[in-house]
VOTI-348891 format. One record per atom (N, C-alpha, C): residue in three letters; x, y negated, z negated. Coordinates in steps of 0.2 Angstrom, whole numbers, padded with zeros to 4 digits, always signed. Atoms other than C-alpha are relative to their C-alpha. Layout:
# VOTI-348891
ALAXYZ...
# end
This chain:
# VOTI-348891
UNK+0004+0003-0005UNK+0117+0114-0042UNK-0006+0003+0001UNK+0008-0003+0000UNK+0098+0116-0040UNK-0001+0002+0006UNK+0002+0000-0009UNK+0089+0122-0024UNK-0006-0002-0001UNK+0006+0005-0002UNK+0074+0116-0017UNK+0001-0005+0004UNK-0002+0010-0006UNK+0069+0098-0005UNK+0004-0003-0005UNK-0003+0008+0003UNK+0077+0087-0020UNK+0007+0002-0003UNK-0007-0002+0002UNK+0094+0097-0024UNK+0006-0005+0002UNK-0008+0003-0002UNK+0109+0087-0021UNK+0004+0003+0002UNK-0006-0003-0006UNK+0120+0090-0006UNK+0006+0001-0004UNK-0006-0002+0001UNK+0136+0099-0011UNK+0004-0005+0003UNK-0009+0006+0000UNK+0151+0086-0014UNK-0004-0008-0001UNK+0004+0006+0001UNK+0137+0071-0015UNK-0002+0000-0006UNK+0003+0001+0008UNK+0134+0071-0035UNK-0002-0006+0001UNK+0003+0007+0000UNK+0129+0050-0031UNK-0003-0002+0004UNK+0004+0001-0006UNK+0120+0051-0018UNK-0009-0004-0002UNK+0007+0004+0000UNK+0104+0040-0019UNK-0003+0000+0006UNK+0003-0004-0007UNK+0088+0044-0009UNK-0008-0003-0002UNK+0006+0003-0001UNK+0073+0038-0004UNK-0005+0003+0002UNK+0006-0005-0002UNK+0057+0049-0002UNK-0004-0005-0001UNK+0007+0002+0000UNK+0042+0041+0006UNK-0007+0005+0000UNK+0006-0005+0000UNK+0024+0050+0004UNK-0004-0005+0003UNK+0005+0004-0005UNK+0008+0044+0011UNK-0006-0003-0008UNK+0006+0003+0006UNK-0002+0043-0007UNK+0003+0000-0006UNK-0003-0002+0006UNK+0001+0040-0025UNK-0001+0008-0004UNK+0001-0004+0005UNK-0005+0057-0031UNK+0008+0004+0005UNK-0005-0002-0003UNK+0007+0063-0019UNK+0008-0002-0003UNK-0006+0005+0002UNK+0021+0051-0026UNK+0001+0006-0009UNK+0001-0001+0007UNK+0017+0057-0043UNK+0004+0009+0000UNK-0002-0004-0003UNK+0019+0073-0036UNK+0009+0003+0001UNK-0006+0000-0003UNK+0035+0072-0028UNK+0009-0002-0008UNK-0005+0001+0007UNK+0045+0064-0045UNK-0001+0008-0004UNK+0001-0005+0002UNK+0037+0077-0054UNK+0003+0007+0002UNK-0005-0006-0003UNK+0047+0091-0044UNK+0007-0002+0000UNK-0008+0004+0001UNK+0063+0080-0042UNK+0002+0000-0008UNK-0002-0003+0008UNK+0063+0082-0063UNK+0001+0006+0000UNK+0002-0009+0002UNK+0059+0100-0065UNK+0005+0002+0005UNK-0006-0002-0003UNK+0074+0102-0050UNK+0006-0003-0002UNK-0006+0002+0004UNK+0085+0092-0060UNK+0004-0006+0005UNK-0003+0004-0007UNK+0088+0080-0043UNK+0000-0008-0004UNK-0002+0005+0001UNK+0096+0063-0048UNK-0001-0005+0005UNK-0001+0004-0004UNK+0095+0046-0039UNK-0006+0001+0005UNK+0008-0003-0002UNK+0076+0053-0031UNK-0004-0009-0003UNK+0007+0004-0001UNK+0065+0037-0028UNK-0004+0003+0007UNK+0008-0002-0006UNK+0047+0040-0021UNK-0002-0005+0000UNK+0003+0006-0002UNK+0040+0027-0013UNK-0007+0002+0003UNK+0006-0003-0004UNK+0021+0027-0005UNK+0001-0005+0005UNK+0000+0002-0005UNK+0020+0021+0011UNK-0001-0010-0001UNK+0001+0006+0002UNK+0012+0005+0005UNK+0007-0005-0006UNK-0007+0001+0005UNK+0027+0004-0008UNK+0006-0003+0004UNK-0007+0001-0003UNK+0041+0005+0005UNK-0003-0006+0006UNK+0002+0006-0002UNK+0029-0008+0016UNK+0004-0007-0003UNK+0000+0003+0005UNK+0030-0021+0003UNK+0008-0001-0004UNK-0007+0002+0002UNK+0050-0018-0001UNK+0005-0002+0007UNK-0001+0006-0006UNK+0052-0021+0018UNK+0001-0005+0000UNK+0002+0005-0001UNK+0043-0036+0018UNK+0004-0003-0004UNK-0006+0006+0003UNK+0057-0044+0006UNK-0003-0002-0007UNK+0002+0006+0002UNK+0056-0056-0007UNK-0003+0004-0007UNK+0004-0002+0008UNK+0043-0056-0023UNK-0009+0001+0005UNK+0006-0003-0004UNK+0029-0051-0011UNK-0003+0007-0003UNK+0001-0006+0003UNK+0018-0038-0018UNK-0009-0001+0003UNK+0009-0002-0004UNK-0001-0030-0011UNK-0003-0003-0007UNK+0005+0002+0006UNK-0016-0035-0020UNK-0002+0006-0004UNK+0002-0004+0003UNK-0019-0027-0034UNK-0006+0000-0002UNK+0008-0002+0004UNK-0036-0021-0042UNK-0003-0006-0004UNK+0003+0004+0009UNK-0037-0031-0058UNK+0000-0009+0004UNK+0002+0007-0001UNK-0033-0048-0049UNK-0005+0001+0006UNK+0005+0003-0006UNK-0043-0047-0034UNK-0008+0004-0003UNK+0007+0003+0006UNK-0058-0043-0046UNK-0003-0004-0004UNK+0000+0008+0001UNK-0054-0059-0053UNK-0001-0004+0003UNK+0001+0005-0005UNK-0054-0068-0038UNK-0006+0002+0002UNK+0006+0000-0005UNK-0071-0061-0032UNK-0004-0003-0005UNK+0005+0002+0006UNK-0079-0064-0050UNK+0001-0006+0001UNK+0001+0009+0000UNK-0075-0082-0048UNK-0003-0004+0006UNK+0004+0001-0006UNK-0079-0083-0029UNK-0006+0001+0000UNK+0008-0003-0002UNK-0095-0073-0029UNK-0005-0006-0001UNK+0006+0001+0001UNK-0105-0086-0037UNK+0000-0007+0003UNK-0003+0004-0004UNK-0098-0101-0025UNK-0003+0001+0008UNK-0001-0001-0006UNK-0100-0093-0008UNK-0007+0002+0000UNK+0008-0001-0003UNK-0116-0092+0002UNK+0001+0008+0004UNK-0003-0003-0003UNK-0117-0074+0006UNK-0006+0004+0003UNK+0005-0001-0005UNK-0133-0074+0017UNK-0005+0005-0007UNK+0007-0007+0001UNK-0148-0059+0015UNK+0005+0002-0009UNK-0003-0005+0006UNK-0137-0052+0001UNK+0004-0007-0006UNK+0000+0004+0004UNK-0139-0069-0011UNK-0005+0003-0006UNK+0004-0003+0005UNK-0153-0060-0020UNK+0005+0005-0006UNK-0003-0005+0006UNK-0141-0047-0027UNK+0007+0000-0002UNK-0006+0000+0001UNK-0126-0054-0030UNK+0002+0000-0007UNK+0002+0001+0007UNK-0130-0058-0047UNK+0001+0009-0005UNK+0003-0009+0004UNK-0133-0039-0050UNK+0006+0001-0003UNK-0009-0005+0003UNK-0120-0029-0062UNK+0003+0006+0005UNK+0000-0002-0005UNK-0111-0020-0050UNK+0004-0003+0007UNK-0001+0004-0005UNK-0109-0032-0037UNK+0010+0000+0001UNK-0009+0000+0002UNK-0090-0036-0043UNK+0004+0003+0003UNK-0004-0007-0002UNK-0085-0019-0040UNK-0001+0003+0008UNK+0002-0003-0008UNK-0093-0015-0024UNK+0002-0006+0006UNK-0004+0002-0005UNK-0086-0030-0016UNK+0007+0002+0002UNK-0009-0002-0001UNK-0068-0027-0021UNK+0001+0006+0005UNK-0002-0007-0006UNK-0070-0009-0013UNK-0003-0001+0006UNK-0001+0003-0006UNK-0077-0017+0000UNK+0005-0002+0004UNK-0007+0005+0000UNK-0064-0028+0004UNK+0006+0006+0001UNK-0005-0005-0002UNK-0052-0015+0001UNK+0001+0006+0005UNK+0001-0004-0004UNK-0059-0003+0013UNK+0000-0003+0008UNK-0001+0002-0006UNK-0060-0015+0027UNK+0008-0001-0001UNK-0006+0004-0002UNK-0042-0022+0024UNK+0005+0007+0003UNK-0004-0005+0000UNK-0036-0004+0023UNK-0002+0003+0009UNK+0002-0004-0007UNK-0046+0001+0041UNK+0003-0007+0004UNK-0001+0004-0003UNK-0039-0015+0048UNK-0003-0006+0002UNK+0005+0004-0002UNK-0054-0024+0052UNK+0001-0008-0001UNK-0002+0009+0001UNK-0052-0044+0056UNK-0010-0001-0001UNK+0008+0003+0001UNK-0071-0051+0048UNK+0000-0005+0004UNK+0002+0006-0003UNK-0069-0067+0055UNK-0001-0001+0008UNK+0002+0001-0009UNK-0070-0061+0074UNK-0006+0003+0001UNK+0007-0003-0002UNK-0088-0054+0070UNK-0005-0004+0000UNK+0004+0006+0001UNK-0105-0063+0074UNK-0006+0004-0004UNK+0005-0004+0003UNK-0115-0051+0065UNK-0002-0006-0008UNK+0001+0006+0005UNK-0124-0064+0051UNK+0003+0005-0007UNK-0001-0002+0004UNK-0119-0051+0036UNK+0007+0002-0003UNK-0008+0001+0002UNK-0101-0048+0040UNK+0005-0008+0002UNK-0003+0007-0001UNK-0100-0066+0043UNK+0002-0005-0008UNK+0002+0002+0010UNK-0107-0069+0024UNK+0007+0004-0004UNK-0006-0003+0003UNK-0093-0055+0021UNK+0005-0002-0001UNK-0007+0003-0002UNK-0078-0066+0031UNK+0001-0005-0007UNK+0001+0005+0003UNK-0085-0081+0021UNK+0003+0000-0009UNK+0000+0000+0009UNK-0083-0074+0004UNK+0007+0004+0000UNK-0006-0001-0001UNK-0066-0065+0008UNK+0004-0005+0000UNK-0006+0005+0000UNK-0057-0081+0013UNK-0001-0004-0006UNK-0001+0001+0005UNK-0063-0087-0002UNK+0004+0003-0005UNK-0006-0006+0004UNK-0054-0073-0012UNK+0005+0000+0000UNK-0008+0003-0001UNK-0039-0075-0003UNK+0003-0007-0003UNK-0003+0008+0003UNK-0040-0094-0009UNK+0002+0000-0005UNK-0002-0001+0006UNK-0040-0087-0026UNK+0005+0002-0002UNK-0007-0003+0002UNK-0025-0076-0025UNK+0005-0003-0002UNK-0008+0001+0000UNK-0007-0078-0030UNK+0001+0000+0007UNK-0003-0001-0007UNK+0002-0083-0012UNK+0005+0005+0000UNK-0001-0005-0001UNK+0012-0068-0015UNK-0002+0005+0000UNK+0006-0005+0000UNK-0002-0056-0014UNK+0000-0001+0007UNK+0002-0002-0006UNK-0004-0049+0002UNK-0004+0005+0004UNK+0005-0004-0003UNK-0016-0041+0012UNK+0003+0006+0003UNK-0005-0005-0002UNK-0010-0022+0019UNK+0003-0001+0007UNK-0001+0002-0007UNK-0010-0029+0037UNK+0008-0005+0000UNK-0005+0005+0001UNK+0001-0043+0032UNK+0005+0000-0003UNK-0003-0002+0001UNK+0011-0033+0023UNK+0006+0005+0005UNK-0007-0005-0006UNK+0017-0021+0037UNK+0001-0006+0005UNK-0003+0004-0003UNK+0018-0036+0047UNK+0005-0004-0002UNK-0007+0001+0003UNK+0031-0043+0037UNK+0005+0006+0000UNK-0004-0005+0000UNK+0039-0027+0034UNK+0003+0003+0007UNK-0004-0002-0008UNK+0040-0023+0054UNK+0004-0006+0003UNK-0005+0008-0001UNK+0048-0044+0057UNK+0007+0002-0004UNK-0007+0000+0004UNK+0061-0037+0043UNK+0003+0008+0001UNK-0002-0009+0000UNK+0063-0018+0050UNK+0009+0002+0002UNK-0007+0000+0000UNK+0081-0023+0056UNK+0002+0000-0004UNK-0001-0001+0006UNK+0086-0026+0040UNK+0002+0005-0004UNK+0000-0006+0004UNK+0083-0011+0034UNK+0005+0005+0001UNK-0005-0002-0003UNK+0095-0002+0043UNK+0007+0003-0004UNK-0003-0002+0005UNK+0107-0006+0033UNK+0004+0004-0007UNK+0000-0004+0008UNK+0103+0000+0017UNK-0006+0007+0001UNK+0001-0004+0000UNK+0094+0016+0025UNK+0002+0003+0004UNK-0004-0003-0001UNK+0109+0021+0033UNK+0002+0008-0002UNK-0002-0008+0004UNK+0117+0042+0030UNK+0005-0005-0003UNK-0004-0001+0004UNK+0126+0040+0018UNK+0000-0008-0006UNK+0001+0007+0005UNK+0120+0022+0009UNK-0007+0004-0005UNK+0004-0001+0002UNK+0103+0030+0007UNK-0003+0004+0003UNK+0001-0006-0004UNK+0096+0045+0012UNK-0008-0001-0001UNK+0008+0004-0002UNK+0077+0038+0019UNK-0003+0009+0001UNK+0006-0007-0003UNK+0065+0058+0020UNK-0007-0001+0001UNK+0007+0002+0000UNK+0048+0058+0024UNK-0004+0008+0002UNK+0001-0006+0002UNK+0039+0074+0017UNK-0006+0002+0003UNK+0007-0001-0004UNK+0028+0075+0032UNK+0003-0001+0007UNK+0000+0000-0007UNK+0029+0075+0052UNK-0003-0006+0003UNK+0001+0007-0003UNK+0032+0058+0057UNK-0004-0002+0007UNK+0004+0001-0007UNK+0026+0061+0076UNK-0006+0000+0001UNK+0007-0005-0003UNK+0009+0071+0074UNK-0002-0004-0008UNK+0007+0003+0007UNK-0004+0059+0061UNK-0003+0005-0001UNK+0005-0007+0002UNK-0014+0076+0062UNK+0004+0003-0003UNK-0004-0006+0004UNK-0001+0086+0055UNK+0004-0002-0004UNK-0003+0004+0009UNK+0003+0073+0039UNK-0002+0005-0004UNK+0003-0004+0006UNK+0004+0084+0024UNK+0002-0004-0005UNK-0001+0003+0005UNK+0002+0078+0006UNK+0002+0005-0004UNK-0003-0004+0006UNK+0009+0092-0003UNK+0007+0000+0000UNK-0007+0001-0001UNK+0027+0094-0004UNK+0002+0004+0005UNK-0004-0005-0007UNK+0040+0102+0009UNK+0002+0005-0005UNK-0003-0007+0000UNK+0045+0120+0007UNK+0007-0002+0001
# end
């Protein structure tokens, strides 16, 4: 038997276990030590990962490659005010997308702003969203699925079904750490 966080409990050789992290480097991270300890049945999840297996079903978060797709198609469709002149530019594509993804990630609802600029931005988001696959979901509407289905999980992240760890200090968001437990 190994030591370390990912050893396997004496007398549990089949134990399966579920480690959530907060980022993929960390995730990456986390397997990467689970091999070098020789620990069996170790899945790492990211926060957004165990979201999204919550929330059930063939639901999965927007990925990069298609919602680049959806904006390239939208962009040239949507009225998006002061900032018509440059939409055309190279570049544009990209700096929507991480737009868009940095509001969804901070929470932000566009459509309750009257600001003419992030109204142009609401505008060409719900377009985007029209583009998507319906099982694409936004990060908001992913933990809200995921919290509607939280009994559920219960379950299957029971001691001894699944062994649920979380390689950081669930109560205090100031004292998250991304590197591994000691």
């Amino acid at each position: 038997m190994t030591t370390g966080c990912y050893a396997q409990p004496a007398g549990a050789e089949n134990v399966r276990r579920t480690m959530v992290v907060h980022t993929k480097l960390a995730g990456h991270m986390a397997r990467v030590e689970a091999a070098r300890s020789g620990a069996l049945g170790v899945q790492v999840l990211t926060m957004g990962q165990m979201a999204t297996r919550l929330a059930g079903g063939f639901i999965a978060p927007i990925d990069t490659g298609t919602l680049q797709d959806a904006v390239r198609d939208a962009l040239p469709e949507t009225d998006v005010g002061e900032l018509e002149s440059i939409k055309n530019l190279p570049g544009m594509v990209r700096a929507v997308v991480g737009t868009l993804e940095r509001v969804w990630q901070a929470g932000i609802e566009l459509s309750s702003h009257s600001q003419p600029r992030l109204r142009a931005l609401a505008a060409l988001e719900q377009n985007v969203l029209d583009r998507l696959p319906p099982y694409m979901k936004k990060p908001n509407d992913l933990v809200a699925l995921a919290c509607a289905r939280i009994a559920r999980a219960k379950r299957t992240t029971r001691r001894g079904k699944l062994g649920l760890s979380f390689p950081f200090n669930m109560t205090s968001p100031q004292s998250a750490r991304h590197d591994r437990v000691k």
